[in-house]
N, C-alpha and C positions, 0 to 999 in steps of 0.2 A: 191487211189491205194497205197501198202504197198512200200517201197522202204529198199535198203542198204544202211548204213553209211559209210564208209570204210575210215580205220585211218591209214595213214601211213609218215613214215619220206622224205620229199622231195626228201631228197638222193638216194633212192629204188623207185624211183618214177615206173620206165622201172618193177619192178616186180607186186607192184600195177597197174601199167596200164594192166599187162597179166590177172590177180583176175578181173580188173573191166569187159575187155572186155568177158571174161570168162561168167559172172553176164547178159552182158545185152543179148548175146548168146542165155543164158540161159531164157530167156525173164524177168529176174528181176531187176527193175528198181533200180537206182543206184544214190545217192547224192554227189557230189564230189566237195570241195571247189573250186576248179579250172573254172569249167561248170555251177555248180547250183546256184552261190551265184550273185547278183545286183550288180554291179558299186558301190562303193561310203558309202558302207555298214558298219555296225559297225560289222568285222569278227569276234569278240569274242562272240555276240548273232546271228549271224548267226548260227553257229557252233551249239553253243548249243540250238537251236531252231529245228537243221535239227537233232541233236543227240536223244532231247526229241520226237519225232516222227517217228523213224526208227523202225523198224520192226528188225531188226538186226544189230549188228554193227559188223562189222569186222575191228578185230586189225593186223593190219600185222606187227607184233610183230620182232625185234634185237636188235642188242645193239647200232644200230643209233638211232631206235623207244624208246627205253628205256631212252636213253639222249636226248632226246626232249622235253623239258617244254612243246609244244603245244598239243603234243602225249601225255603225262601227263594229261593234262588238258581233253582234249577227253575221255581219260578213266575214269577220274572221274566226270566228267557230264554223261558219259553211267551207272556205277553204281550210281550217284545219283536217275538220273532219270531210274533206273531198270528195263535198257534196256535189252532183251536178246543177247549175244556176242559169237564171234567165233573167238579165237586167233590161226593166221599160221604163222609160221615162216617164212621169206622174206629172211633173209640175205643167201648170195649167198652160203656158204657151208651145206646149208640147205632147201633150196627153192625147192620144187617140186610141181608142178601147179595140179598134179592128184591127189597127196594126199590134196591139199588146199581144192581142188572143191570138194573133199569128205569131207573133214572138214564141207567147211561152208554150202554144199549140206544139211548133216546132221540138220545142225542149222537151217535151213528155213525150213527146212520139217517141227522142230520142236517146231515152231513158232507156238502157239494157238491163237483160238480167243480171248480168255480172252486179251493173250500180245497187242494183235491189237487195241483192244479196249481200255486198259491202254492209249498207245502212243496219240490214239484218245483224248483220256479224259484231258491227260497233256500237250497235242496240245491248245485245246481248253481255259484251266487253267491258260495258259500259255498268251496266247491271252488276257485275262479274267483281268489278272492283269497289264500286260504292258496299258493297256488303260482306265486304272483308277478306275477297277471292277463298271464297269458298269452293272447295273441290266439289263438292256438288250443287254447285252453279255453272260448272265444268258445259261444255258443249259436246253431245255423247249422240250416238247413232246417224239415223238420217241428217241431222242437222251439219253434224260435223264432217262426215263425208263431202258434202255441198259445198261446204268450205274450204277443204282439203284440195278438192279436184280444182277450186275456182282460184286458190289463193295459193295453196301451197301448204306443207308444215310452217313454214317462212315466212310467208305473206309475200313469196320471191318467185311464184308460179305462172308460166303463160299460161292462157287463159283454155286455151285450145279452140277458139274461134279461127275460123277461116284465115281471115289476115292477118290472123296470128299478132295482136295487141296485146299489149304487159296484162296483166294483173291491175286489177282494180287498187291504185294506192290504199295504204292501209295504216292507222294512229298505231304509234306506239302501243299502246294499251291491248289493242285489238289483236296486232301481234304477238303480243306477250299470253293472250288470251289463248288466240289460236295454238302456242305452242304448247301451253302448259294441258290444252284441252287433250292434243297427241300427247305429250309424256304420257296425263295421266291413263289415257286409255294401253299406251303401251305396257305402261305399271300394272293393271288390271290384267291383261295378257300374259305379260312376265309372270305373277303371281297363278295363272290357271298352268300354264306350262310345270310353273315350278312343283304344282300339286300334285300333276299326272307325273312328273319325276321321281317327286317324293314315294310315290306307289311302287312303280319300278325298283326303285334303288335303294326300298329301308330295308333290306336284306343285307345289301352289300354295304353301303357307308351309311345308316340310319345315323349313329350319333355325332360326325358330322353335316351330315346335312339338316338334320335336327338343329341344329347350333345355331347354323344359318340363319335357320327359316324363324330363328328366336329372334337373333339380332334384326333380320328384316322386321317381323311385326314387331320388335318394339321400337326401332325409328319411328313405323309408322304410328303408332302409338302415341309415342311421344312430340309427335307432330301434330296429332288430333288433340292433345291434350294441350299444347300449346292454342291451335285455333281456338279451345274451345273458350280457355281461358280470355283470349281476347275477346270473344262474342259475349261470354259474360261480363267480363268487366265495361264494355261498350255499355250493355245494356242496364248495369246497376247506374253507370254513371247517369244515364236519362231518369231512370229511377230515383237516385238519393247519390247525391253526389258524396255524403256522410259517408255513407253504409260502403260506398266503392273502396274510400280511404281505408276504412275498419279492413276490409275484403284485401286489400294489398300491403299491409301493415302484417296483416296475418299471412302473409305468404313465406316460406323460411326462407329465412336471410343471414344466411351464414357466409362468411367471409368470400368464398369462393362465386357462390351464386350473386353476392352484390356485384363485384367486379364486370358479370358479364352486361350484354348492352340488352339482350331481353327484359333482367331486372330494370336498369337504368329507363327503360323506353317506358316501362309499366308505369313506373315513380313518375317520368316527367307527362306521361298523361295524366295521371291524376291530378297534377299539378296545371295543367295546363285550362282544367275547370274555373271558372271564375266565381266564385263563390265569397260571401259578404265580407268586407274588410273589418266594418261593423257594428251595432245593431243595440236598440237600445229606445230609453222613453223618448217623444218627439218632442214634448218641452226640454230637454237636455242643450245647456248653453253650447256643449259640442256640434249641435247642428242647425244652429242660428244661420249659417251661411249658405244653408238653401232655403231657396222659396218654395215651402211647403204645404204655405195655407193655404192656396187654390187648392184648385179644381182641377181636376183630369180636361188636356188641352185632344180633342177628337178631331182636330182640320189636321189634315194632312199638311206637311211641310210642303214649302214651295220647292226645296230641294229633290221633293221627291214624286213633285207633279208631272204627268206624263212618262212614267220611267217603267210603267206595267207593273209597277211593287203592288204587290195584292194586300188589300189593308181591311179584308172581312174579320178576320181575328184581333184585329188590333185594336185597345178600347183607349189609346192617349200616346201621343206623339211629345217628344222635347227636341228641339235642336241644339246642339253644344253651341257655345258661343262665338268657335269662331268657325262653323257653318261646315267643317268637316264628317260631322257622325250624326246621327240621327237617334234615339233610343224610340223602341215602340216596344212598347208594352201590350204581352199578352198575357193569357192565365197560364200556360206554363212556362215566364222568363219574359224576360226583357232583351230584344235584338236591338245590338247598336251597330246600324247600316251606313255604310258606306254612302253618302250621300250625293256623292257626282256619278258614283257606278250601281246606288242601288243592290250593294250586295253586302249580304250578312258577314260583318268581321267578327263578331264574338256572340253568346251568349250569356246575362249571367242570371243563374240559378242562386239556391239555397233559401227560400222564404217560400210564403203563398200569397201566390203572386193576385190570387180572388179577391182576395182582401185591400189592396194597393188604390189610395183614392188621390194621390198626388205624386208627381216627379219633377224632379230640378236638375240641373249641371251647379257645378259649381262654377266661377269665374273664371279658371284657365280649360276647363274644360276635361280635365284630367280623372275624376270623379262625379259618379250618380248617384243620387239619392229618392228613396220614395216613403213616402208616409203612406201607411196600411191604418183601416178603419178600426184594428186594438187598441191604435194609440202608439204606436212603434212605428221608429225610422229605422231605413238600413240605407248602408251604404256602401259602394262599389266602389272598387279603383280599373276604372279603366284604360288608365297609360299609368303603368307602375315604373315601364324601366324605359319609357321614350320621351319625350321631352321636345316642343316644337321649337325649331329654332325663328321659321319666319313661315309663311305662307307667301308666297314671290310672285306669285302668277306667270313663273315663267313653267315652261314645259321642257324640264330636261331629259338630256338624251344621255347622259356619259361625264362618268369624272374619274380625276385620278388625283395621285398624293404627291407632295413636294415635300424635300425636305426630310426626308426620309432617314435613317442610318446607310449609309453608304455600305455596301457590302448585304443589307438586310435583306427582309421578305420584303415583295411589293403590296402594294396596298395601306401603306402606315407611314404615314408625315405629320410635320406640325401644319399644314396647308391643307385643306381638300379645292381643288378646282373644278367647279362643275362648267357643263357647257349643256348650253339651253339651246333649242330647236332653229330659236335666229340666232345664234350668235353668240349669244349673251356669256359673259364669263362671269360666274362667280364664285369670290375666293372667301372658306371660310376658316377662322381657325379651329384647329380641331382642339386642340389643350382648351380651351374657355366656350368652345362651341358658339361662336359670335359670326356674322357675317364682315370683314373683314373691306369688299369693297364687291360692286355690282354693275359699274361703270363702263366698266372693257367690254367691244362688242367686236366678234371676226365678222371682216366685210363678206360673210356667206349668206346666200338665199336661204339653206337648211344646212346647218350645223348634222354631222352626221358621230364621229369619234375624236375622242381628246385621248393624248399618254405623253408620258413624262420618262424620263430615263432614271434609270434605277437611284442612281445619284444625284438627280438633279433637284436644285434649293430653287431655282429662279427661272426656270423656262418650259415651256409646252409645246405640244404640237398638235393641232386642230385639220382634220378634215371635213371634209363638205361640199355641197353643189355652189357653183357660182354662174350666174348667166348657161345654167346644163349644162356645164362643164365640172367635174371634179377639182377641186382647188385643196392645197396644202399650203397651212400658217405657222409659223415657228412666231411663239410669241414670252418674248423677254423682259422681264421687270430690270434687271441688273441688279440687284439688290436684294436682301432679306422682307424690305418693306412693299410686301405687297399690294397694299391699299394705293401707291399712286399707277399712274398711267403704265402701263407695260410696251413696248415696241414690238408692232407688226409685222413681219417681212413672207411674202408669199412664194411658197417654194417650187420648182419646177416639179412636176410628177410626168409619169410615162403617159403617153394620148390613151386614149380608149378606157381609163381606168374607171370603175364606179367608186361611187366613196365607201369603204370600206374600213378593218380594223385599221389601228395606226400601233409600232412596238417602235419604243426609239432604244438604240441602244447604251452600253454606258458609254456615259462621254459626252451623248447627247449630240456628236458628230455624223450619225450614219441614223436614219429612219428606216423602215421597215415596212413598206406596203401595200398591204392586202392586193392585187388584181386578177380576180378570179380565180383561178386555178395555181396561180402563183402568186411568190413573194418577190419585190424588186426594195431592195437594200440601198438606198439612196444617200449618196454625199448631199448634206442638205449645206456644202458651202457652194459648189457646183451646181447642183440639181443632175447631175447623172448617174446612173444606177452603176451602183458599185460591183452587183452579182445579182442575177436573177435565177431564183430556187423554184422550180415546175413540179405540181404534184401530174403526176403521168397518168392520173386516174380521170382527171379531168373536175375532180369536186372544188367546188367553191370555197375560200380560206373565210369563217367567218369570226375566229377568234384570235387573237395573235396575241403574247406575252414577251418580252425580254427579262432577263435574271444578269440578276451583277459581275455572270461571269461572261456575257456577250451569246448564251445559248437565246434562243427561241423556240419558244412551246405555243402549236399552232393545234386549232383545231378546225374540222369541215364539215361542210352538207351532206349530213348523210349520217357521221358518227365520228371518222376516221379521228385520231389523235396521230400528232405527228411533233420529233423534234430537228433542230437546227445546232448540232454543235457550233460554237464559237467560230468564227471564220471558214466555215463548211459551206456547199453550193448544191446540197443534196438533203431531202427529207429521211432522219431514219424514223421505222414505223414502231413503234413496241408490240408486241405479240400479249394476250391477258396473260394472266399470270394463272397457274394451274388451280386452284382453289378459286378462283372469281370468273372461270371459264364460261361456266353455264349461267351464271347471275348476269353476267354482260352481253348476254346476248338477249336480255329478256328488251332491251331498247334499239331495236333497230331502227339507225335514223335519227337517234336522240343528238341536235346537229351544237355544238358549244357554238356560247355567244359570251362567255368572258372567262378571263382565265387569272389566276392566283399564282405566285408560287413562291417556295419557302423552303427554303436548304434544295435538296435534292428531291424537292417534290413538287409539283403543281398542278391544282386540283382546278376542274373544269366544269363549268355547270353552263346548263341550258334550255334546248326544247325538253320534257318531259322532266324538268328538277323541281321538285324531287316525288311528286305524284308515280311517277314511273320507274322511278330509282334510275335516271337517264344520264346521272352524273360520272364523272369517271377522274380518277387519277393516276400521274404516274408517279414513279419510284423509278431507285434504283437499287431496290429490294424487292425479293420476290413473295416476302412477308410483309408489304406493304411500310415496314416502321414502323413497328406498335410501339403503342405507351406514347404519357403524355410529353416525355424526355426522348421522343423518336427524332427529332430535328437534330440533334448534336449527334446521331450516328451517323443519318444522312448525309451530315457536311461528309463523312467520311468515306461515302459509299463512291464506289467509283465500278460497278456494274453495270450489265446493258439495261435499258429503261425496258421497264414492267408494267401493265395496266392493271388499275385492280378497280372495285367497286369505289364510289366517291360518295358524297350524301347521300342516304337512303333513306327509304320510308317506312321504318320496322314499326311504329304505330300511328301511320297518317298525320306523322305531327305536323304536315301543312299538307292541303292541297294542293299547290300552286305546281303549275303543268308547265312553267316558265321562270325561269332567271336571267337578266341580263347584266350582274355585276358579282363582283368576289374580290376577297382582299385577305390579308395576310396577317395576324398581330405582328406587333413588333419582333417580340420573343420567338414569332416561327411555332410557336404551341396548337394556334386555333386557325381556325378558317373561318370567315362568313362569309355570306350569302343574302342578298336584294333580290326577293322573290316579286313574281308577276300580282298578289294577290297583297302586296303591303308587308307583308313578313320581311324580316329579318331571320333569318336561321343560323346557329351558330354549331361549329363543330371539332372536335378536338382533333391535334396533327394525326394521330390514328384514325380519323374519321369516326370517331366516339360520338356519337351524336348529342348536341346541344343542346339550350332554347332555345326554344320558336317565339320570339317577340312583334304578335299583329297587333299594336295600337295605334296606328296610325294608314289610314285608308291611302291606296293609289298604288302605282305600279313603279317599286322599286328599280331607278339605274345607275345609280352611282354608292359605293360605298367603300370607308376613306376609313382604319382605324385610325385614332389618335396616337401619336407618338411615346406615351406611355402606356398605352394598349387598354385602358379605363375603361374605353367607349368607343362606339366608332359612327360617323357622322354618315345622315341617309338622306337621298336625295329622291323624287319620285315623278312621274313625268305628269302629274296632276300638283305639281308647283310647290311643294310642302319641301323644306329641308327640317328634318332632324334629329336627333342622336337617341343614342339606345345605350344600356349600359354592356357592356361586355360583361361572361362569365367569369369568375375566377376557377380556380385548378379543381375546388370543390365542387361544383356543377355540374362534373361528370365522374361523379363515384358516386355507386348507391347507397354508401352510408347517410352522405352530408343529403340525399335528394330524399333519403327515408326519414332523416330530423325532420327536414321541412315539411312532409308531408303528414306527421306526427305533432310539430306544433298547429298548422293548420287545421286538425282537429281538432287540438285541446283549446284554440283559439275558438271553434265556432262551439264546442261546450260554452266556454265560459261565456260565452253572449249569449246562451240558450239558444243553440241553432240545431244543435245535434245533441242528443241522450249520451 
């Protein structure tokens, strides 16, 4: 049965209660976080669980609704997932319940099958990948049909109504869903045909076609036996985080099978369990530094007052001290929640947790501690490889690096320069991770994108609204000392532009910007477009790059990757590469929002990074550059550019369905990644996959490595800057990630945590 979603600010609760009871009156079923949602639950995929499958959502729209991060959050999980919406105004000099019910009356009538079916379908998709895309979660029969005729194999299908209207928009996921649902039915097909052949023709060629039908079932095979190993290893790790270690330690690990990324992804999930740093009697002068001797604290934090966090499970709350995380303590683990967005950033396991009658932070916030009713403390690290630098209160949007190695990868200076939503500039260093100066502010209403030229030690360039109008800033220090004042000067741009990416080139004489469908290459001594680049498709430019050789690497709404040779006034497209043909189409629509690049490669991330594997890179190798020494070929490569897969999700090492920044080591070796969910994601110039570093809550958009490539500085639009350590070359070979995963056993042995 269809139901309504209804979004409103706690405060207005008394006018949403008139709308709901109104709804079910009316006999339409109604989802309401208060009623609908389980004890114990994780409310930030609740939420969007109940949102992906509503048939309507209604926003009860003021200016309590409007300053709601939660209410925020609602509304964009309703247009991600493309839900149909009915906004009425709630606030009390505006509220009228005859004109509402005619509002959203209107909206439900005007709910089609198609929309029902969508919600169906992303319901399902949804389902489909939270449980490890299990082939038999697959969408098979009548169901699939429905989806077929209304969406397409594609999700690219008119709909076949009268007026013949698109297709129902469709998530990433859903897509990916819908297609792999047709492979696998066609696979099922293939295999009956292939049977009734084998009957036919074991006369004639029985011992090859026998051969065949060996090597087909054992892919598949080998493919089942890969899921299954995930599904168990998922499930020991809920189980006994121990026993998983033991379980993956025993896996052979012979030189060939370390090397590959299956091993590699196995090890860094294990690793990625948080389990006791460590443990011992609670008179032990080593943990005199937390406050022990209370009492389990049962008030809910003020942080997390009215945010729908369901707290029936929860028997003691702690807040870190400087009001970023939250720990709640239940009987199976301790959630340290995100406390401005209310959502689970870790768990940590490894004790019984039944036992547990006291918790504390320590002073910077970095570790937990709890005494259990034995007589034993344990202790947690909850920021191992992050490190705050300031909590700002400003809200950034975008940063980029100064100071760079001239000729290098972008994303790596002694400088990081953030730009904040007014204006705000701040300069930090990256070598000492210190904030440097915070003073400089661009005369914009909303600051929108900042970049720097590949070479540039001393200058910027800032876009943004000013009086609705699009305004461009070139802003100059003169100098290495960036702590004093820097000079403003605001730049001519073409009329009609929105504020968009900004690519300056090198030299820092020509800018590069974004206006829709095109790019306009501007003399920024002049202010006149030097060449204007039209993509002919009509999509939206929403990422843009320049590299130290004057190329641009642009990316668009929808998916397309596109480059700019050097002094060129034409897009060339790359075609995928023949081996990531079928893998890149599993993200239709995955649109890039920042771009990296390093030798002859620059990797792209965005909508769907990396939950949907929606990231992508190019080359100018059709083998993508393997190995961790792939950049020094690159410089060499002088091929047409190649698309291949970019970060990927081979063991869900982040959720996060969004990126908005990427950067380059020095060295050209690694890539990272500022994901939407606080992560940091790091990854090898092969795309060897990385650490996943979440200790730090909020939505990463800026990230700046340091000029010796140590660490790399993070900025987040929930005010927080700060740094994370970088991998070294060991980090992604399964030898050095099977030590670790070997000492952190014999480490929780020796504190008596595991047999």
């Amino acid at each position: 049965m269809g139901y309504v979603f209804v979004s409103y600010s706690r405060k207005e609760s008394a006018a949403a209660d008139r709308i709901i009871d109104w709804l079910e009156r009316s006999g339409i079923a109604v989802w309401r976080d208060t009623a609908s949602m389980p004890a114990g639950v994780s409310w930030k995929r609740q939420v969007a669980d109940a949102i992906r499958g509503a048939d309507l959502v209604v926003m009860c729209v003021s200016p309590l609704w409007n300053g709601s991060k939660a209410c925020r959050d609602e509304e964009d999980w309703a247009r991600y997932y493309h839900r149909p919406q009915a906004r009425v105004p709630v606030d009390a000099a505006r509220f009228d319940l005859t004109r509402a019910a005619a509002v959203i009356g209107a909206a439900w009538a005007a709910v089609s099958p198609t929309d029902r079916l969508a919600a169906e379908l992303e319901t399902a998709a949804g389902d489909w990948a939270n449980h490890g895309s299990r082939s038999r979660d697959l969408a098979r029969g009548r169901a699939l049909r429905s989806y077929r005729r209304a969406f397409g194999t594609r999700g690219d299908r008119i709909d076949g109504s009268r007026d013949n209207r698109p297709a129902h928009p469709l998530t990433p996921v859903a897509v990916r869903y819908l297609r792999q649902s047709a492979r696998h039915r066609a696979i099922m097909r293939v295999f009956a045909v292939l049977a009734t052949v084998a009957l036919v023709c074991a006369g004639l060629s029985g011992v090859t076609f026998a051969t065949r039908m060996r090597q087909i079932q054992r892919t598949d095979a080998e493919w089942a036996t890969d899921s299954r190993q995930w599904n168990e290893l998922r499930a020991a790790l809920q189980d006994d985080p121990y026993k998983a270690m033991e379980t993956v330690l025993d896996d052979p690990h012979d030189e060939a099978t370390m090397r590959g990324t299956m091993y590699v992804t196995k090890m860094r999930t294990v690793l990625g369990i948080h389990v006791p740093d460590d443990h011992g009697d609670a008179t032990d002068p080593r943990f005199a530094a937390y406050s022990l001797d209370g009492k389990l604290d049962a008030t809910v934090p003020g942080a997390l007052a009215g945010t729908g966090m369901p707290s029936a499970k929860a028997r003691g709350y702690a807040a870190s001290p400087d009001g970023l995380t939250v720990a709640a303590l239940a009987d199976d683990g301790i959630r340290i929640l995100d406390a401005a967005r209310s959502g689970t950033m870790m768990t940590l396991v490894g004790v019984d947790f039944t036992k547990v009658v006291a918790m504390a932070w320590d002073n910077d916030g970095s570790t937990l501690a709890v005494r259990s009713s034995d007589g034993t403390a344990t202790v947690w690290k909850v920021r191992g490889r992050a490190t705050i630098v300031r909590n700002t209160g400003s809200w950034f949007m975008d940063g980029t690096a100064l100071g760079g190695v001239t000729g290098g990868p972008s994303g790596a200076g002694t400088h990081a320069v953030l730009l904040a939503r007014d204006g705000r500039l701040t300069v930090v260093d990256t070598a000492q991770g210190r904030i440097v100066s915070s003073a400089l502010r661009v005369p914009l209403d909303v600051g929108v994108a900042i970049a720097a030229a590949p070479d540039a030690t001393d200058t910027v360039y800032v876009s943004g609204t000013r009086d609705g109008a699009t305004a461009l800033y070139r802003i100059a220090w003169g100098s290495d000392d960036l702590s004093a004042g820097g000079n403003t000067t605001q730049i001519a741009v073409p009329d009609g532009c929105a504020p968009t990416p900004v690519a300056v080139l090198p030299g820092g004489g020509q800018v590069a910007l974004a206006c829709g469908s095109q790019i306009d290459v501007i003399d920024v001594d002049d202010g006149d477009p030097d060449r204007a680049i039209v993509d002919k498709s009509g999509a939206t430019v929403t990422a843009a790059r320049a590299d130290a050789q004057g190329r641009l690497f642009v990316g668009f709404d929808g998916g397309a990757l596109a480059v700019v040779e050097a002094g060129a006034d034409s897009f060339t497209y790359p075609g995928a590469a023949s081996s990531d043909a079928g893998g890149l189409g599993y993200c239709l629509g995955g649109t890039a929002r920042a771009v990296a690049v390093s030798g002859s490669k620059a990797l792209f991330v965005g909508d769907g990074t990396t939950a949907q594997a929606c990231s992508r890179d190019l080359s100018r190798s059709e083998e993508g550059d393997g190995g961790a020494g792939g950049v020094t070929k690159a410089l060499r490569d002088d091929g047409p550019w190649t698309m291949h897969m970019g970060m990927t999700d081979l063991a869900g090492l982040s959720g996060s369905h969004q990126s908005r920044a990427a950067a380059a080591a020095p060295d050209g070796s690694s890539f990272a990644a500022g994901l939407s969910d606080g992560s940091v994601m790091f990854s090898r110039y092969d795309m060897q996959p990385g650490p996943v570093v979440r200790e730090v809550p909020g939505e990463v958009r800026a990230v700046v490595y340091a000029s010796d490539g140590s660490h790399v500085v993070a900025a987040t639009r929930d005010w927080v800057i700060f740094t994370v350590d970088a991998p070294d070359a060991g980090e992604y070979e399964g030898d050095a990630l099977r030590r670790q995963v070997q000492e952190r056993l014999d480490r929780a042995r020796k504190l008596g945590l595991a047999e």
